[in-house]
ZADREN-112453 format. One line per 5 residues: number of its first residue (from 0); for each residue x, y, z of N, C-alpha, C. Coordinates in pm, whole numbers, plus 50000, padded with zeros to 5 digits. Layout:
N
NUM> X,Y,Z,X,Y,Z,X,Y,Z  ...;
end
This chain:
280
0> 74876,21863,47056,74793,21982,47079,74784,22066,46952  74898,22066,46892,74890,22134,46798,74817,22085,46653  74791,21980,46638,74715,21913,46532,74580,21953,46594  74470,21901,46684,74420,21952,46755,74370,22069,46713  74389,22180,46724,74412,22344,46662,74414,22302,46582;
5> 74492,22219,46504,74492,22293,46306,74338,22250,46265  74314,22076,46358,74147,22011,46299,74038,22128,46336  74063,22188,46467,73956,22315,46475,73943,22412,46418  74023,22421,46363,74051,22528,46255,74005,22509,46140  73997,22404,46095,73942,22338,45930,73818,22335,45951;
10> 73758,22285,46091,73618,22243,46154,73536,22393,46084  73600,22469,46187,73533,22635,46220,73494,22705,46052  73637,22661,45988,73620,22731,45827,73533,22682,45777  73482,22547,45758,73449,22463,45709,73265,22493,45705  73279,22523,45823,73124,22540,45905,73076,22680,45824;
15> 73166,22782,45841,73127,22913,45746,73054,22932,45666  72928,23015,45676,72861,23042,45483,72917,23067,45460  72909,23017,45336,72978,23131,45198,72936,23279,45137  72937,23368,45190,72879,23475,45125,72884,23525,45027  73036,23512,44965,73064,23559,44878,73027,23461,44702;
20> 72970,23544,44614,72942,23468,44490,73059,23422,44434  73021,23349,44367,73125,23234,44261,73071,23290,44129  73168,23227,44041,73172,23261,43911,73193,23129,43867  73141,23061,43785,73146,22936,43666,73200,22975,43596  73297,22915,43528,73392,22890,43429,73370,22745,43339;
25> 73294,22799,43213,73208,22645,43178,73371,22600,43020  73350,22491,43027,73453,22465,42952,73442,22516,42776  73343,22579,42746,73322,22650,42637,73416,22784,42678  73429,22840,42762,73452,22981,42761,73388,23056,42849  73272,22993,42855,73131,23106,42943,73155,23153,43086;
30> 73134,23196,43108,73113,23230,43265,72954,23263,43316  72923,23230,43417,72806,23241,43488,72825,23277,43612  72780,23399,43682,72772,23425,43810,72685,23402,43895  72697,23346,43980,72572,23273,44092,72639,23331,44226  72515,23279,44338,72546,23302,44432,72532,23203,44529;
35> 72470,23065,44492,72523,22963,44518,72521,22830,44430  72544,22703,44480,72575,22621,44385,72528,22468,44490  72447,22368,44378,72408,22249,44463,72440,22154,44354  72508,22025,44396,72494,21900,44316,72415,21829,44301  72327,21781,44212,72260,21706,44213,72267,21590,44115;
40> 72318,21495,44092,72381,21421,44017,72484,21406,43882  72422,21462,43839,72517,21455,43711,72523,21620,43715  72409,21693,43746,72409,21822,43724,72426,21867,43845  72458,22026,43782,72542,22090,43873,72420,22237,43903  72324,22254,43989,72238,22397,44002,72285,22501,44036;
45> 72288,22594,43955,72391,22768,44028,72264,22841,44054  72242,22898,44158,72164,22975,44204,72175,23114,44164  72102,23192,44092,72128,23303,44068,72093,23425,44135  72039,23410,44244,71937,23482,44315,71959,23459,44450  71973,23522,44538,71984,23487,44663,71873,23422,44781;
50> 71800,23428,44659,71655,23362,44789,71632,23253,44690  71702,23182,44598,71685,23053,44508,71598,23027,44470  71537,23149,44417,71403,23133,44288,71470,23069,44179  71543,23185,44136,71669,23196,43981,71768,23112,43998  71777,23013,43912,71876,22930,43920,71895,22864,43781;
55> 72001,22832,43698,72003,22758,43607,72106,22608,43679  72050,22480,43570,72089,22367,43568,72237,22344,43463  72367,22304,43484,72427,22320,43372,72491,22170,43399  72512,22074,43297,72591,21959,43356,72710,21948,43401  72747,21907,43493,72864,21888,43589,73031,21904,43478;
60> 72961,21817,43372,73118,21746,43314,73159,21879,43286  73028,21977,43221,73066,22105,43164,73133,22251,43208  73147,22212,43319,73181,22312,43462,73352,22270,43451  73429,22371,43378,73559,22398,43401,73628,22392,43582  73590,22542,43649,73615,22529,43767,73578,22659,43819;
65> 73575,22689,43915,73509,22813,44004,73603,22883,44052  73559,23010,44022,73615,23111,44072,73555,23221,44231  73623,23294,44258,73542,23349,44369,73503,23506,44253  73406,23588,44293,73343,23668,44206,73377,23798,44344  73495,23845,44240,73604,23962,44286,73512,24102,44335;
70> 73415,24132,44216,73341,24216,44210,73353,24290,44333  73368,24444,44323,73337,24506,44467,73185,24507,44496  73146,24493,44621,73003,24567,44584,72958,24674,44608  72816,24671,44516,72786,24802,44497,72763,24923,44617  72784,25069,44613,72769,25119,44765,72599,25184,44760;
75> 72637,25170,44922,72464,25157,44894,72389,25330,44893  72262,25328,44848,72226,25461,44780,72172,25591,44868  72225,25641,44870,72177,25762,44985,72041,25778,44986  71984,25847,45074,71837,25847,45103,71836,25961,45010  71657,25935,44956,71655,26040,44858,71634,26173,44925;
80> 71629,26272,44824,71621,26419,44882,71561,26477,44805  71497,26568,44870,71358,26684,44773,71419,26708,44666  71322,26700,44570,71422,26802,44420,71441,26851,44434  71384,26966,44483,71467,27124,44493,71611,27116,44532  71672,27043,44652,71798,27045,44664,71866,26929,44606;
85> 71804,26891,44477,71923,26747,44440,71969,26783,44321  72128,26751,44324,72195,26819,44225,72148,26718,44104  72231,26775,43972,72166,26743,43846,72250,26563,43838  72169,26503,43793,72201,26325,43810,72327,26319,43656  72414,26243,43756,72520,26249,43655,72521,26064,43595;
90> 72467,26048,43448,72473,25914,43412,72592,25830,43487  72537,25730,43519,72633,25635,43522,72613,25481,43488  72709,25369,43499,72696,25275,43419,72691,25176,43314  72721,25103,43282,72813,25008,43154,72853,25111,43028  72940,25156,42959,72955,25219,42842,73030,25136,42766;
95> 72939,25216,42589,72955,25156,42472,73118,25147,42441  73133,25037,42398,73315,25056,42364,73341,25097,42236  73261,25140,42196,73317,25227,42056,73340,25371,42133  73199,25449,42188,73221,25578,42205,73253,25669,42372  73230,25510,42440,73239,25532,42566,73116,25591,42610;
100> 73012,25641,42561,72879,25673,42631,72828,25577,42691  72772,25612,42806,72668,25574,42907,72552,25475,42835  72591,25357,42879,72455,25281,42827,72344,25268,42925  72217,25299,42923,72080,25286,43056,72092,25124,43082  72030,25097,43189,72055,24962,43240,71960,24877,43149;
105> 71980,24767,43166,71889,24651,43063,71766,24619,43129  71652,24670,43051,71528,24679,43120,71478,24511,43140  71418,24445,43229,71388,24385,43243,71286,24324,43168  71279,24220,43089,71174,24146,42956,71136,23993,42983  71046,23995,42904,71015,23851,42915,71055,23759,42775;
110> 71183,23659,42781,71270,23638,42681,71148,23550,42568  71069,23504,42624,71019,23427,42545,70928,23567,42445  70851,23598,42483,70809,23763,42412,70922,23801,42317  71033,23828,42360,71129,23889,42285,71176,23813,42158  71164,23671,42200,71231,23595,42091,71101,23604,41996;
115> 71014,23573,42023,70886,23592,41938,70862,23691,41853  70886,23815,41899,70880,23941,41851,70996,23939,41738  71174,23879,41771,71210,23896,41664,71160,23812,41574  71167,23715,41573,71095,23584,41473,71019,23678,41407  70941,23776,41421,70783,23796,41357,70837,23892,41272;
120> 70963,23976,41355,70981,24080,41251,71114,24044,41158  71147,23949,41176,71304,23920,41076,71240,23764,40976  71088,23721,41005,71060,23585,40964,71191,23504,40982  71202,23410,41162,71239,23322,41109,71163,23285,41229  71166,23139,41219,71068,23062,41314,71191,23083,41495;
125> 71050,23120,41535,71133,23143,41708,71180,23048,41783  71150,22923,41735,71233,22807,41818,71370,22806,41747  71380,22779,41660,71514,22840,41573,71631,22941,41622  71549,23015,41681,71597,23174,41724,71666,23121,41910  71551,23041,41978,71588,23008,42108,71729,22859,42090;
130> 71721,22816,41973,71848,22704,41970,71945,22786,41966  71954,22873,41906,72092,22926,41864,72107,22990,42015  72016,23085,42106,72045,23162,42242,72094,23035,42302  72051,22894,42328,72093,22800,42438,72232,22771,42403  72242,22764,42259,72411,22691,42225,72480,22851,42257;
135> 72438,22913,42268,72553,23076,42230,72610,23109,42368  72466,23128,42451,72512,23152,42597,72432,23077,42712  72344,22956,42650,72273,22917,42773,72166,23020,42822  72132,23110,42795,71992,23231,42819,72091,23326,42927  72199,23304,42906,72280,23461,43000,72274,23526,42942;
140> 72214,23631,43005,72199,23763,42894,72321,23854,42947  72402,23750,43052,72542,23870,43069,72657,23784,43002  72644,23688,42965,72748,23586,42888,72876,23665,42848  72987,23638,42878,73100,23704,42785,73244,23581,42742  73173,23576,42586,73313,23481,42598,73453,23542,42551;
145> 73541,23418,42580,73708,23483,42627,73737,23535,42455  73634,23555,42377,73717,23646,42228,73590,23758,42222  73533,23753,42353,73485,23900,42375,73293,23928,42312  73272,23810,42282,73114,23799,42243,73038,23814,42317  72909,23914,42316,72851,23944,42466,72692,23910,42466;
150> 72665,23889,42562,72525,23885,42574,72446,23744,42504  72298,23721,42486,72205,23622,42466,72270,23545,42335  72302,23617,42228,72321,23572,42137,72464,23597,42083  72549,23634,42167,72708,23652,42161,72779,23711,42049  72724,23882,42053,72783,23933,41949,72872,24016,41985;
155> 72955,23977,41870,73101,24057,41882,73094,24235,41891  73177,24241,41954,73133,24481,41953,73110,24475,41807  73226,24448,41729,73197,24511,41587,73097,24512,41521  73032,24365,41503,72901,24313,41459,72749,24385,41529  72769,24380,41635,72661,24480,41739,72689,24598,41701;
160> 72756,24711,41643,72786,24830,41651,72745,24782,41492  72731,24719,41349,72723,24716,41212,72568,24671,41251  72474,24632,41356,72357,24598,41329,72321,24688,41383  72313,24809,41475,72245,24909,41546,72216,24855,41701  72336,24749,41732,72303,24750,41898,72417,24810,41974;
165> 72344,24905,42066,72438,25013,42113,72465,24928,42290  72349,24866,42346,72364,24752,42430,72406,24632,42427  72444,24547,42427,72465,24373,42389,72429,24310,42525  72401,24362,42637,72393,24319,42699,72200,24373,42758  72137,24397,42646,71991,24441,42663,71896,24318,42576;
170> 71864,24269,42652,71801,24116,42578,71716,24159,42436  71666,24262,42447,71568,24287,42335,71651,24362,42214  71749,24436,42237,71841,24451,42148,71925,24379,42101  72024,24274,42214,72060,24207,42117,71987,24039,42031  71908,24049,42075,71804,23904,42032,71774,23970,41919;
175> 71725,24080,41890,71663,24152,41769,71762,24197,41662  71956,24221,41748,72045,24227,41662,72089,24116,41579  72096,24011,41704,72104,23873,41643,72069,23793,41599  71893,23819,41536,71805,23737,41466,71836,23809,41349  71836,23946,41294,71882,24006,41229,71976,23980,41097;
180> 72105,23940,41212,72220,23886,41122,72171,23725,41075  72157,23669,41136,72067,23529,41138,72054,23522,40973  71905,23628,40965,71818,23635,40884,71965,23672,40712  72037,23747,40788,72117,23820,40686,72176,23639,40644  72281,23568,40678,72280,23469,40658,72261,23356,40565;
185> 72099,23352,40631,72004,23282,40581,71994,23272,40446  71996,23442,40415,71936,23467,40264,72122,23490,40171  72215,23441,40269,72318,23475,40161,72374,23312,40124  72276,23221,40162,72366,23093,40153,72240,23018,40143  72141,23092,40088,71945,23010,40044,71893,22959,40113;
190> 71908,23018,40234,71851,22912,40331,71890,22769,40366  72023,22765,40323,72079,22640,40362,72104,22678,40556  72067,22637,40653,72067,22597,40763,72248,22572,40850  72259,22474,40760,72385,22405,40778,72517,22515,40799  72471,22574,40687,72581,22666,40625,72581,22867,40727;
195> 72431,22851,40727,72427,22993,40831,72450,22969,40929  72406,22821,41009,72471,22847,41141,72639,22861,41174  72656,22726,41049,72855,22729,41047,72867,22899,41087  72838,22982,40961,72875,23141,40962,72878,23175,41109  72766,23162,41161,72687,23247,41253,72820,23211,41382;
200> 72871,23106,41336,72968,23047,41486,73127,23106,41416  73155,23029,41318,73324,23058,41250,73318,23174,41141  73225,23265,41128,73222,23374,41039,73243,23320,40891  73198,23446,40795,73139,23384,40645,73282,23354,40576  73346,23377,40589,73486,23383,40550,73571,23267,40603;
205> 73510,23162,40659,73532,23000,40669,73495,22929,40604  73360,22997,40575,73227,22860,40514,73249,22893,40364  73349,23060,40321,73367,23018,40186,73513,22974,40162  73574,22972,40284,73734,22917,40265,73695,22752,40231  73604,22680,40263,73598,22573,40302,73490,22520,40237;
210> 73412,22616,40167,73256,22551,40055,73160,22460,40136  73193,22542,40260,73063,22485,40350,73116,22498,40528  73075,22356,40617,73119,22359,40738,73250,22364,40747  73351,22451,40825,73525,22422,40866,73522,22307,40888  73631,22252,40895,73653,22137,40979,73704,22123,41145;
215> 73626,22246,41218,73630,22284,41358,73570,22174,41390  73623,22125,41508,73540,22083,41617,73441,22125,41690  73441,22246,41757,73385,22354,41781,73224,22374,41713  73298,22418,41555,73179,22499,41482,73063,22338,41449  73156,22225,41399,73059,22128,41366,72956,22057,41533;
220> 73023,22080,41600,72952,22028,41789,72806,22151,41759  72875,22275,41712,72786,22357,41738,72650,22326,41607  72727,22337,41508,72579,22288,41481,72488,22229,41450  72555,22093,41474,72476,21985,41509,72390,22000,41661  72440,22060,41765,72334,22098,41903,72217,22174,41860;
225> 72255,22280,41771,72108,22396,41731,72039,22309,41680  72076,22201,41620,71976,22131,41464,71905,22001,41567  71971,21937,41643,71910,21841,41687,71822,21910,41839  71860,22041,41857,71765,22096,41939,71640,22139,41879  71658,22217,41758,71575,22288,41700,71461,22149,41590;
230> 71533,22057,41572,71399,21937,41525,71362,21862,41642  71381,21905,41802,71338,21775,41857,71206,21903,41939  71216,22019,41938,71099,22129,41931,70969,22109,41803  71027,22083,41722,70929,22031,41581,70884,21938,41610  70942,21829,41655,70880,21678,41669,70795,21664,41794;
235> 70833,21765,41934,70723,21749,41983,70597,21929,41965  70585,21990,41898,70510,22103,41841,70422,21961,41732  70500,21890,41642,70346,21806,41568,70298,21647,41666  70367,21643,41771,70305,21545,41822,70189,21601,41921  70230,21746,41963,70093,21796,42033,70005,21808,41934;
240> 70067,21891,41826,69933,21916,41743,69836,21791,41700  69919,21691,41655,69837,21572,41646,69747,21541,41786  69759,21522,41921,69692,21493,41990,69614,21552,42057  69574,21693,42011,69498,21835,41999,69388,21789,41876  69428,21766,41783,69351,21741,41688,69267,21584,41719;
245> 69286,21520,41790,69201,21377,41819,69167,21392,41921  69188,21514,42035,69113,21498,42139,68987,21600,42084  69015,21690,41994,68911,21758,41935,68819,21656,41795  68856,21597,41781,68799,21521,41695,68692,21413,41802  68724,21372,41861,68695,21270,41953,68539,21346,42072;
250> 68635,21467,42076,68487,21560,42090,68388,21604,42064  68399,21579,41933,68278,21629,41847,68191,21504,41837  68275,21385,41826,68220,21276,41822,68096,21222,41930  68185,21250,42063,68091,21238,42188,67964,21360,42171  67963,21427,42134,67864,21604,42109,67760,21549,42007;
255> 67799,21433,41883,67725,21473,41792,67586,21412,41825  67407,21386,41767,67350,21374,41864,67302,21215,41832  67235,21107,41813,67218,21022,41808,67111,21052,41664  67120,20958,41570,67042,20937,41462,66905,20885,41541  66798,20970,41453,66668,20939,41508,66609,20835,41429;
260> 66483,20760,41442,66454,20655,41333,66360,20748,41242  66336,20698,41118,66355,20753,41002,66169,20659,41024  66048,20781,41002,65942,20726,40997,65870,20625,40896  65802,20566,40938,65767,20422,40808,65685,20478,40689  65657,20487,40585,65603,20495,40492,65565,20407,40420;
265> 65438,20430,40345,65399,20305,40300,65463,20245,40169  65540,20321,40115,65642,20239,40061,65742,20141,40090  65814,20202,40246,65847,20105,40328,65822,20017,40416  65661,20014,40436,65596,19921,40474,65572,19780,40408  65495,19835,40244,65554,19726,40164,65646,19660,40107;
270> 65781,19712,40125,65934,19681,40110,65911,19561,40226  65923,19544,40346,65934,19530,40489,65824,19384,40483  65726,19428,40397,65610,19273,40401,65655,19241,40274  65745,19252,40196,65807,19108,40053,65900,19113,40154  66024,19124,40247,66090,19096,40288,66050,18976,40339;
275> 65919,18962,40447,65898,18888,40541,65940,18758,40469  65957,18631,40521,65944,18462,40468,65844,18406,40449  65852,18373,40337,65672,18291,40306,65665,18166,40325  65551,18106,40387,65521,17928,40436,65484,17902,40318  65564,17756,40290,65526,17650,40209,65371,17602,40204;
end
């Protein structure tokens, strides 16, 4: 009887939604908060959204292990009330860890816009800009890894507070902080690639301990992923362009109009009678 009970008991739990969100723990460091989670072969889908619009794909192997997501939640907001009787609104919400002020919430953007926008204003090409966001945090713009790097492009407080981002967790600030330094980089090592991303992952003070990449595991995984992400965007950007250019070529072709015949003249009349064959 008593086994019995314990199987109904496993049955009943078993059967339960889950209401409560999970937290990913990816074997980089990352964390991702979802609110649910589906297998689908190799990959693993976290739902970010409760009606499973929002969801990212991350591969299975890469999924450390799950946590339950402690978070209290939020209480919910009193009905509003006439101005006249509403007292004066007291900020609240994430603060800067340098000064402890009130940071406004992270306005909602469209990342691809944003990355564009920095590209245009720091010149560097924006696919460039989106390799480095996928290897840094995967497009979490709440990313925090365990040595404290925050947001899209995972900058450290100190570094965010030396570029003018008072948010790290505001996509347009820090994408614009972190193309920024990028750019800074770029121009301190000639545009060698190799060498800014090393920086950009193990700081400049490796790549000159070492006259180039560390010998991290880590920093070299990393940037070899940006580089073979960021040329396989190139390779298909000129294979469209090439087949943009021959379906437009190919168009003009069908458009252009048929050659008309070219009227006889009596110059070419008599051309046309020495041509003819003469009888023996």
């Amino acid at each position: 009887m008593g086994k019995w009970i314990k199987f109904l008991a496993l049955v009943l739990l078993a059967s339960l939604p889950a209401f409560a969100a999970e937290i990913a723990v990816l074997r980089n460091g990352f964390t991702i908060r979802h609110e649910s989670r589906q297998e689908l072969g190799n990959i693993t889908r976290l739902y970010l959204t409760t009606d499973g619009k929002g969801y990212t794909d991350i591969p299975t192997a890469d999924i450390d292990h799950f946590e339950q997501d402690m978070t209290p939640e939020p209480t919910p907001e009193p009905e509003p009330t006439p101005a006249a009787a509403r007292p004066a609104a007291i900020a609240t919400g994430p603060r800067t860890a340098a000064t402890g002020a009130v940071m406004p919430p992270a306005p909602k953007v469209n990342l691809q816009e944003v990355v564009t926008s920095a590209g245009n204003t720091h010149l560097i090409d924006p696919d460039l800009i989106s390799s480095v966001i996928h290897a840094e945090s995967n497009f979490n713009p709440h990313a925090i890894s365990p040595k404290g790097a925050q947001g899209l492009m995972q900058l450290m407080p100190q570094t965010a507070s030396k570029l003018g981002v008072n948010n790290s967790f505001d996509p347009q600030a820090n994408v614009d902080g972190g193309t920024k330094y990028l750019r800074e980089l770029l121009e301190l090592y000639n545009w060698d690639m190799v060498k800014a991303l090393a920086a950009y992952n193990a700081g400049p003070l490796r790549v000159q301990q070492y006259h180039g990449v560390p010998p991290y595991k880590e920093t070299r995984a990393y940037v070899r992923r940006i580089i073979l992400d960021f040329n396989r965007k190139k390779i298909a950007e000129q294979k469209a362009a090439a087949a943009s250019k021959k379906a437009v070529a190919k168009s003009q072709t069908a458009k252009a109009p048929a050659a008309k015949p070219q009227p006889k003249t009596a110059a070419s009349a008599k051309q046309a009678e020495l041509r003819k064959p003469t009888t023996p």
